[in-house]
DOVEXMAR-45326 format. One line per 10 residues: number of its first residue (from 1); their letters; for each residue z, y, x of N, C-alpha, C, O. Coordinates in Angstrom, 3 decimals. Example, Ala and Ser with C-alpha at 12.3 -4.5 7.8 and 13.67 -1.06 7.14 Angstrom:
2
1> AS> 7.800,-5.690,13.190,7.800,-4.500,12.300,7.800,-3.300,13.200,8.465,-3.319,14.236  7.080,-2.250,12.850,7.140,-1.060,13.670,7.870,0.030,12.900,8.039,1.138,13.409 .
This chain:
157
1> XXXXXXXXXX> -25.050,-4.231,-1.677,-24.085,-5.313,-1.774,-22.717,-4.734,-2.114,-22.476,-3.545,-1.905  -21.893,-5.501,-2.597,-20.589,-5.166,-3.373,-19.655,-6.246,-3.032,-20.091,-7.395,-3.101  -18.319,-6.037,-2.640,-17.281,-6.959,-2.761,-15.860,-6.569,-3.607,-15.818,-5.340,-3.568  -15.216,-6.841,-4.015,-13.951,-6.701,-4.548,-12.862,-7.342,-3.756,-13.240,-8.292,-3.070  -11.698,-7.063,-3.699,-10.752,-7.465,-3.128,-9.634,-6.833,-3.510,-9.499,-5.610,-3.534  -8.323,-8.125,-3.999,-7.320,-7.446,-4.581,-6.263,-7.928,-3.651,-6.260,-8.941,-2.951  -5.353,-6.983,-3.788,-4.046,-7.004,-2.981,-2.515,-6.606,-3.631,-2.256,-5.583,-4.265  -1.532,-7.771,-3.270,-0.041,-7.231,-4.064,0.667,-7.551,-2.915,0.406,-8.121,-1.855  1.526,-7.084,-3.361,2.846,-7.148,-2.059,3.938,-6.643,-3.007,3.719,-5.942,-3.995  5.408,-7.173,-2.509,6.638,-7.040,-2.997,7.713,-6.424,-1.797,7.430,-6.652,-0.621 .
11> XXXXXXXXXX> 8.697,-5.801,-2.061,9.610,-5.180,-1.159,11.059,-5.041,-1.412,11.238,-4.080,-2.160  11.886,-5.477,-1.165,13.184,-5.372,-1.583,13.595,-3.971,-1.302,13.257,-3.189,-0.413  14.610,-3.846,-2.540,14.984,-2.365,-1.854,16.666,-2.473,-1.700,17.429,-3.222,-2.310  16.906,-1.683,-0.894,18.325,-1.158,0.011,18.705,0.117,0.316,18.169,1.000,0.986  20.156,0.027,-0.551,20.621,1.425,-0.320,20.732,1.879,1.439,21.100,1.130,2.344  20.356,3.114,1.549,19.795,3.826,2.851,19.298,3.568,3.948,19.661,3.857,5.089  17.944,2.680,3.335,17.328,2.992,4.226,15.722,3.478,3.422,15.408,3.104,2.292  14.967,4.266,4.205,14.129,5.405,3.625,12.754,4.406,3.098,12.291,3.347,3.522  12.481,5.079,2.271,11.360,4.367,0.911,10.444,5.536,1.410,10.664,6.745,1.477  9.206,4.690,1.778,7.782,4.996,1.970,6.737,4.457,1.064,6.639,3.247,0.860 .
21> XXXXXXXXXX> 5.732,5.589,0.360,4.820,4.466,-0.652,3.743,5.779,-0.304,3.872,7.001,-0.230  2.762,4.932,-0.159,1.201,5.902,0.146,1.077,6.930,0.908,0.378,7.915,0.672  2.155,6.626,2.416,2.211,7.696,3.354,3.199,8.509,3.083,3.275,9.533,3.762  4.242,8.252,1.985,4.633,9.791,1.573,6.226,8.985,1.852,6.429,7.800,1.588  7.311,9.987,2.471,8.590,9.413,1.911,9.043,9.914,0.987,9.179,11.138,0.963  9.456,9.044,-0.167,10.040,9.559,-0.833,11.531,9.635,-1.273,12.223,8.709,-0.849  12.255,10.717,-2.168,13.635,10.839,-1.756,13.936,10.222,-2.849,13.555,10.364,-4.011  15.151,9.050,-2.010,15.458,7.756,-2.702,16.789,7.757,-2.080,16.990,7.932,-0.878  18.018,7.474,-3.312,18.754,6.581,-1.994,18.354,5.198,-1.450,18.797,4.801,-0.372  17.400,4.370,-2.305,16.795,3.639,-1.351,16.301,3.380,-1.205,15.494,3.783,-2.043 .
31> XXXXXXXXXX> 15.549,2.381,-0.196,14.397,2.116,0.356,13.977,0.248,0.593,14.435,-0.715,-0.022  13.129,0.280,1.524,12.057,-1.122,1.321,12.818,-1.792,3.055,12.782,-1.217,4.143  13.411,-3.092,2.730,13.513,-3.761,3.809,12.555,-4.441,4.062,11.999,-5.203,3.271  12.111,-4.140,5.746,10.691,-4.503,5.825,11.089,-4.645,7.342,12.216,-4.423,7.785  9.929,-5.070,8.112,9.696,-5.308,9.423,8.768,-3.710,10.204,8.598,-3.265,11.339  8.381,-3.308,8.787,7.198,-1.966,9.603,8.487,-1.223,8.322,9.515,-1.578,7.746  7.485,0.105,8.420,8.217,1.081,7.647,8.785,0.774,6.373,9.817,1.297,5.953  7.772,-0.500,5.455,8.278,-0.957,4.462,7.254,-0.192,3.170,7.683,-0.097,2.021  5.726,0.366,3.612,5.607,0.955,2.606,4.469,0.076,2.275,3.434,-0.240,2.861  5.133,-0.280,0.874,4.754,-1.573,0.170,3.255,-1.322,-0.650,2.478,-2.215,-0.990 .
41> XXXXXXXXXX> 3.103,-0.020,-0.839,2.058,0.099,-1.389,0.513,0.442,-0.269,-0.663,0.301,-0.606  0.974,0.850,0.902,-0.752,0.338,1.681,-0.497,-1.059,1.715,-1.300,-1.776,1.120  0.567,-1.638,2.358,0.175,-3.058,2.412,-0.292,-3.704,1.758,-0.858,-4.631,2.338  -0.402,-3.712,0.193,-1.100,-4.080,-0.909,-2.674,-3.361,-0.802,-3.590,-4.028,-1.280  -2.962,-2.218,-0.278,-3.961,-1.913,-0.435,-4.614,-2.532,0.932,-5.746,-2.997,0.796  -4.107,-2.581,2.057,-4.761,-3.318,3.540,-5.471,-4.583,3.344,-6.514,-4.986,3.859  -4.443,-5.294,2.224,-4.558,-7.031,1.742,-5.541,-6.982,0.891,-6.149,-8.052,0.844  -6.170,-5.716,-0.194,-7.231,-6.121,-0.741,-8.145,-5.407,-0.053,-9.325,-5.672,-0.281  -7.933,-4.708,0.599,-9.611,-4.244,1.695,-10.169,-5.885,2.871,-11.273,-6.315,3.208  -8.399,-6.445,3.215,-8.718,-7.303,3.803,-9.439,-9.357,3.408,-9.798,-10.422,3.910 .
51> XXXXXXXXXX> -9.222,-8.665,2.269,-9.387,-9.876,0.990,-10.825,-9.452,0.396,-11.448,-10.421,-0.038  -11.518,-8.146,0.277,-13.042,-8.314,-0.261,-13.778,-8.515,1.239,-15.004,-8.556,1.345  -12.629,-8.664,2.676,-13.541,-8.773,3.957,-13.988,-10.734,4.140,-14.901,-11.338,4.702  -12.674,-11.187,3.258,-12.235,-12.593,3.096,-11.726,-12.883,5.132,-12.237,-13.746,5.846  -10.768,-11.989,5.522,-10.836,-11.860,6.727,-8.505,-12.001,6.373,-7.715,-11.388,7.091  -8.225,-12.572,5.629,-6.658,-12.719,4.884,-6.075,-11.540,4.627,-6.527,-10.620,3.945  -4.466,-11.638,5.529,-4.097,-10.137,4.768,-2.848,-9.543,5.733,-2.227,-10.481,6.234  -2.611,-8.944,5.909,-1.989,-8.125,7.191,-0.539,-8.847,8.211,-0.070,-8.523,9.302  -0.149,-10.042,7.114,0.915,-10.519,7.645,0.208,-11.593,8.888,0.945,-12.130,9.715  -1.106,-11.786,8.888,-1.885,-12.756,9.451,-2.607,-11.763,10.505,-2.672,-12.388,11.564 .
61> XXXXXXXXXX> -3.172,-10.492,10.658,-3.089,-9.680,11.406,-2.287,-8.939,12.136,-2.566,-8.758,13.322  -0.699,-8.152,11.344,-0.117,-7.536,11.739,1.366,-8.709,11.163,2.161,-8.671,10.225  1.106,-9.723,12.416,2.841,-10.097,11.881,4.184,-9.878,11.773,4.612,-8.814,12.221  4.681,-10.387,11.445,6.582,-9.488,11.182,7.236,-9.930,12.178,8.319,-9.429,12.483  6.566,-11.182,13.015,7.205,-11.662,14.326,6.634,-10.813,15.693,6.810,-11.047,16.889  6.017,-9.930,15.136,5.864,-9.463,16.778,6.343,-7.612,16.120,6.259,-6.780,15.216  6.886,-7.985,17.553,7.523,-6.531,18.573,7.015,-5.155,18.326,7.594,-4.071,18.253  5.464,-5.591,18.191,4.849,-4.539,18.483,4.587,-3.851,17.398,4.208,-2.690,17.554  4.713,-4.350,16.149,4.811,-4.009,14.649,6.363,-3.784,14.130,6.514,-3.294,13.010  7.344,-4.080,14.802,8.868,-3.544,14.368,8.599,-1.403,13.980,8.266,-0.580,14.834 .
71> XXXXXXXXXX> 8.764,-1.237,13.138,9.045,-0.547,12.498,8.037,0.526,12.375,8.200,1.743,12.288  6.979,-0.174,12.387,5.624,0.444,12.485,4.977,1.450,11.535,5.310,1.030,10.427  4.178,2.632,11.344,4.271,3.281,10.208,2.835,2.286,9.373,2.173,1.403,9.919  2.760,2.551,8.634,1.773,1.558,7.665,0.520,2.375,7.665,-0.601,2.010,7.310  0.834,3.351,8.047,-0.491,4.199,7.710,-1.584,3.944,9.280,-2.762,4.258,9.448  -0.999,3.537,9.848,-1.525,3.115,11.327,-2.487,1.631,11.026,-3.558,1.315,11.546  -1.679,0.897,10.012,-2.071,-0.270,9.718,-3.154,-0.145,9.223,-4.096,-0.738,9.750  -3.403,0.801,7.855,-4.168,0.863,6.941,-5.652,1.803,7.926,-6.836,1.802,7.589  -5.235,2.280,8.757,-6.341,2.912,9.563,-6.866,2.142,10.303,-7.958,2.641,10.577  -6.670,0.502,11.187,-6.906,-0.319,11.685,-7.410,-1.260,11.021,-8.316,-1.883,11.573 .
81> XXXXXXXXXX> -7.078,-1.585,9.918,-8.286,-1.917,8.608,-9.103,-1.260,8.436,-10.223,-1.748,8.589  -9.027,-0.221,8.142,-10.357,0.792,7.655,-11.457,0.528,8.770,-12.560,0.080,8.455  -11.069,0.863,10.278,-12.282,0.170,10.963,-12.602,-0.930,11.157,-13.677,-1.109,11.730  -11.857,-1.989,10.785,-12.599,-3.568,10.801,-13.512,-3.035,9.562,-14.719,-3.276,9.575  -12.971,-2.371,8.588,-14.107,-2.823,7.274,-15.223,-1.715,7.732,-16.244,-2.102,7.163  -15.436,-0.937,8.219,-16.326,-0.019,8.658,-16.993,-0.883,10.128,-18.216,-0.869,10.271  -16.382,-1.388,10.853,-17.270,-2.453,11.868,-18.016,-3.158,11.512,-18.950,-3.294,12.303  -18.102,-3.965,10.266,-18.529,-4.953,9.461,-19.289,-4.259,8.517,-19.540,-5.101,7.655  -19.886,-3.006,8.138,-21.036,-2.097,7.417,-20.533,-1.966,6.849,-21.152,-1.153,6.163  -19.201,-2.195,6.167,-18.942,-1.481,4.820,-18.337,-0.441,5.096,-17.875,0.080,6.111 .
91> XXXXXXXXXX> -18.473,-0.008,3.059,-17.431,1.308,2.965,-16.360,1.368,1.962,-16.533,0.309,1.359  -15.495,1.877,1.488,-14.827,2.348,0.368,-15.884,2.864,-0.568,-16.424,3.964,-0.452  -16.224,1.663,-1.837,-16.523,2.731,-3.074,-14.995,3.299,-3.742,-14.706,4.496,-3.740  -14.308,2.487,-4.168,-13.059,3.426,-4.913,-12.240,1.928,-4.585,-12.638,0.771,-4.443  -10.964,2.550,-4.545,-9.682,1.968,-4.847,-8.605,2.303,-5.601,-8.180,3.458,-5.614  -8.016,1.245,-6.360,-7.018,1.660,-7.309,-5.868,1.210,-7.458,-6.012,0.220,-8.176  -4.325,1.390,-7.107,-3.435,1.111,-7.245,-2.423,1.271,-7.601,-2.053,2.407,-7.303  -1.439,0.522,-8.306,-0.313,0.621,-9.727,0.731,-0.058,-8.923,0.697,-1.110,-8.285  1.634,0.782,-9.110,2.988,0.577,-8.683,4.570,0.361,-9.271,5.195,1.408,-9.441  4.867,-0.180,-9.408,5.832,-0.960,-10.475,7.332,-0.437,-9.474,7.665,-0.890,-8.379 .
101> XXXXXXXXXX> 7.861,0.381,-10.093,9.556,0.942,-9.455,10.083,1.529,-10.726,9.410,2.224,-11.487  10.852,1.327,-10.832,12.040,1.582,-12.153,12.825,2.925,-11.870,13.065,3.734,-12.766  13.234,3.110,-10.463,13.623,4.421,-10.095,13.082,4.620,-8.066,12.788,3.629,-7.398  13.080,5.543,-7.694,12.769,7.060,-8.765,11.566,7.456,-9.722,11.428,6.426,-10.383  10.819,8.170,-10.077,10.372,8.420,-10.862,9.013,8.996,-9.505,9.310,10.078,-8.999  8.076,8.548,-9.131,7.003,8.936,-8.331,5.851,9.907,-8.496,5.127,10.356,-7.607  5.798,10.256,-10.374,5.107,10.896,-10.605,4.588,12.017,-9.888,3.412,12.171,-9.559  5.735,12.943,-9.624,5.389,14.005,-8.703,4.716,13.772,-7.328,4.027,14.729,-6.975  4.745,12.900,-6.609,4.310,12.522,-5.222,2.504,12.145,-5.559,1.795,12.101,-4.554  1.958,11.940,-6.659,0.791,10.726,-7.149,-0.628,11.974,-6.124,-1.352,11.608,-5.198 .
111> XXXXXXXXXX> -0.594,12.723,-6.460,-1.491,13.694,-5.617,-1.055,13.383,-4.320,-1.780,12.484,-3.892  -0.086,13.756,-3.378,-0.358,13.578,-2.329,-0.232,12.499,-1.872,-0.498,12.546,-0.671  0.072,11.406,-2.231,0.091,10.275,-2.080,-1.555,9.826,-2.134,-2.069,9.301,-1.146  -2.122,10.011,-3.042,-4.165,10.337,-3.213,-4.326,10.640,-2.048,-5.053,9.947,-1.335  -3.516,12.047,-1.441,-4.693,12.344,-0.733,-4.330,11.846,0.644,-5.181,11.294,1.341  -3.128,12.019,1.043,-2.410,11.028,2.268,-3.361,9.856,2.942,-3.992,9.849,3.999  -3.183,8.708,1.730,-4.344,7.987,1.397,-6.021,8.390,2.004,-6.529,7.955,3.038  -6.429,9.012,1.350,-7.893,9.832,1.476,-7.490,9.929,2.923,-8.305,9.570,3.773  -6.947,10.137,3.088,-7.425,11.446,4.630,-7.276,10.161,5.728,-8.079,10.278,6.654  -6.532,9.128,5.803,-5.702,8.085,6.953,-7.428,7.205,6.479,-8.170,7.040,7.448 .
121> XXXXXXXXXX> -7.889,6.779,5.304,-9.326,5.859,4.911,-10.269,6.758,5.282,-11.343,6.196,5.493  -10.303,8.165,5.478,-11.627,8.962,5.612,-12.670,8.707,4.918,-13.810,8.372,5.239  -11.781,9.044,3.164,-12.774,9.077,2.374,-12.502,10.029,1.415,-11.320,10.371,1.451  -13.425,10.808,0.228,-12.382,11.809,-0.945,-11.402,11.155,-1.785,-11.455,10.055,-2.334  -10.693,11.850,-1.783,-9.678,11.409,-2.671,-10.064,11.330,-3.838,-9.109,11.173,-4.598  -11.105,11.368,-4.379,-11.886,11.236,-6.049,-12.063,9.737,-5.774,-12.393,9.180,-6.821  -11.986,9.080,-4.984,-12.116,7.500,-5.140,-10.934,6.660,-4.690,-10.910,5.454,-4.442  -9.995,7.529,-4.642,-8.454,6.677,-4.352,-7.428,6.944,-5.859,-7.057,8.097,-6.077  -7.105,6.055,-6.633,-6.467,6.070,-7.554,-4.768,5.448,-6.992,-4.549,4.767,-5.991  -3.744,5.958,-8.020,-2.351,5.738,-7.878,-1.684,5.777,-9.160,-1.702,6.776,-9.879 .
131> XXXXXXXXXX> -1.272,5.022,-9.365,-0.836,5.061,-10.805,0.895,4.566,-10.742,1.246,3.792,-9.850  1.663,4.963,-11.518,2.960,4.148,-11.214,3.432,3.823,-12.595,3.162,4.708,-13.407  4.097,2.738,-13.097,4.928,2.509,-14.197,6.317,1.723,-13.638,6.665,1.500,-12.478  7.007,1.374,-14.988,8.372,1.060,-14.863,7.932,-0.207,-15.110,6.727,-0.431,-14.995  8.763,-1.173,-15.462,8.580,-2.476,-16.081,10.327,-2.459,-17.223,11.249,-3.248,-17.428  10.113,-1.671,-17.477,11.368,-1.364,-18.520,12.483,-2.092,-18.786,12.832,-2.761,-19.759  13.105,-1.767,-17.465,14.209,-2.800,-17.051,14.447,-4.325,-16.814,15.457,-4.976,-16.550  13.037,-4.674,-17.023,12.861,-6.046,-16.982,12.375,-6.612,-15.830,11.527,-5.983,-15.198  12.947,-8.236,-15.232,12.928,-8.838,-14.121,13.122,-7.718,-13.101,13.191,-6.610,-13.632  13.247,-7.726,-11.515,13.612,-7.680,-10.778,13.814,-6.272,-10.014,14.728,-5.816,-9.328 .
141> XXXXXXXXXX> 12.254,-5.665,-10.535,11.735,-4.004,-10.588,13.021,-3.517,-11.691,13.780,-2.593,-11.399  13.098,-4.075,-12.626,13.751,-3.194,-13.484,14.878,-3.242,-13.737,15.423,-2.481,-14.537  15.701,-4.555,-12.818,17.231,-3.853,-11.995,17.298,-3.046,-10.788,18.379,-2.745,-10.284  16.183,-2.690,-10.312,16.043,-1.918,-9.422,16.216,-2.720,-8.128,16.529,-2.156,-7.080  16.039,-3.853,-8.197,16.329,-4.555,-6.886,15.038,-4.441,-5.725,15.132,-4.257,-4.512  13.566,-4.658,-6.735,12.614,-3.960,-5.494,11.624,-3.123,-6.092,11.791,-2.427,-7.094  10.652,-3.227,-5.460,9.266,-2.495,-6.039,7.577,-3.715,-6.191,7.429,-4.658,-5.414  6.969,-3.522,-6.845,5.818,-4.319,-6.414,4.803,-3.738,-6.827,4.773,-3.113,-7.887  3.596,-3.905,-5.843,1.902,-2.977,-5.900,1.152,-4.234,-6.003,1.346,-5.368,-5.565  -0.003,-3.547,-6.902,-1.490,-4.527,-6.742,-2.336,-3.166,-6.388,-2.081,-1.988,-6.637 .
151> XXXXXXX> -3.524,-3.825,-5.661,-4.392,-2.820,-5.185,-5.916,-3.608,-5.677,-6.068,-4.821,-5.541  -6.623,-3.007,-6.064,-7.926,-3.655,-5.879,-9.028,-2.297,-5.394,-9.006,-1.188,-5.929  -9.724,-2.606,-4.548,-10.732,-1.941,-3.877,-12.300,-2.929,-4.390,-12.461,-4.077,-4.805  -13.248,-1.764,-4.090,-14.675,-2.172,-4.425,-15.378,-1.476,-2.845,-15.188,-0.311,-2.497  -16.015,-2.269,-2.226,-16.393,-1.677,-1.131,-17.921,-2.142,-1.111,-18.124,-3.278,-1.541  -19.081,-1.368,-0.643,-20.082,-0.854,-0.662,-21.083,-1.362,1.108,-20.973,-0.842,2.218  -21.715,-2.195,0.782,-22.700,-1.997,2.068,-24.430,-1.644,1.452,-25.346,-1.459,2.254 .
């Protein structure tokens, strides 16, 4: 059996405070106003693991009104998904996700960001994809005002 499930999420960004994307911080002057750490790209990937579970998507699990998620790291999140979808027989066949930021330039981070990834899902990093582009100054990414991810995962029982 096979499911798909896709996931996006959006993040405003703000000068100083620290920008997190796939576990990794990266050096920005700025960063993602958020309720957890702000790293916009598991949350996109949580929402489509939690979307091929048809189980919604993290703001409905992990809400922005509770306490206990104020400034939470995401990678905690994305590991608390991983065992609902592993409670429920599945697994990670591959996931793939594209990330839309105009600055900085993420290229260098795309490996450990893979494997960051890999290691928090406990799976190889040969089935976690990361991809990043610009949107070439256009709409909202490309005044630099935020960032936005889609994720789609294929998961396996």
């Amino acid at each position: 059996m096979y499911r798909i499930g896709q996931g996006y999420d959006v993040h405003q960004l703000r000068e100083g405070l620290p920008m997190w994307l796939c576990g990794l911080q990266i050096s920005s002057p700025n960063g993602f106003v958020a309720h957890s750490d702000g790293d916009v790209a598991i949350h996109a990937l949580c929402d489509a693991l939690l979307g091929a579970l048809a189980l919604g998507d993290i703001g409905h699990l992990f809400p922005d009104t509770s306490d206990e998620f104020a400034g939470i790291d995401s990678k905690i999140l994305l590991a608390r998904v991983m065992k609902l979808v592993r409670e429920q027989g599945w697994e990670l066949g591959n996931a793939d996700i594209t990330i839309a930021l105009q600055a900085p330039k993420i290229a260098p981070y795309i490996e450990g960001m893979r494997e960051c990834l890999a290691s928090v899902m406990d799976v190889d990093a040969s089935i976690v994809s990361v991809k990043a582009t610009t949107t070439e100054h256009l709409g909202f990414v490309g005044r630099g005002e935020g960032c936005e991810v889609w994720a789609v995962v294929l998961i396996t029982k």
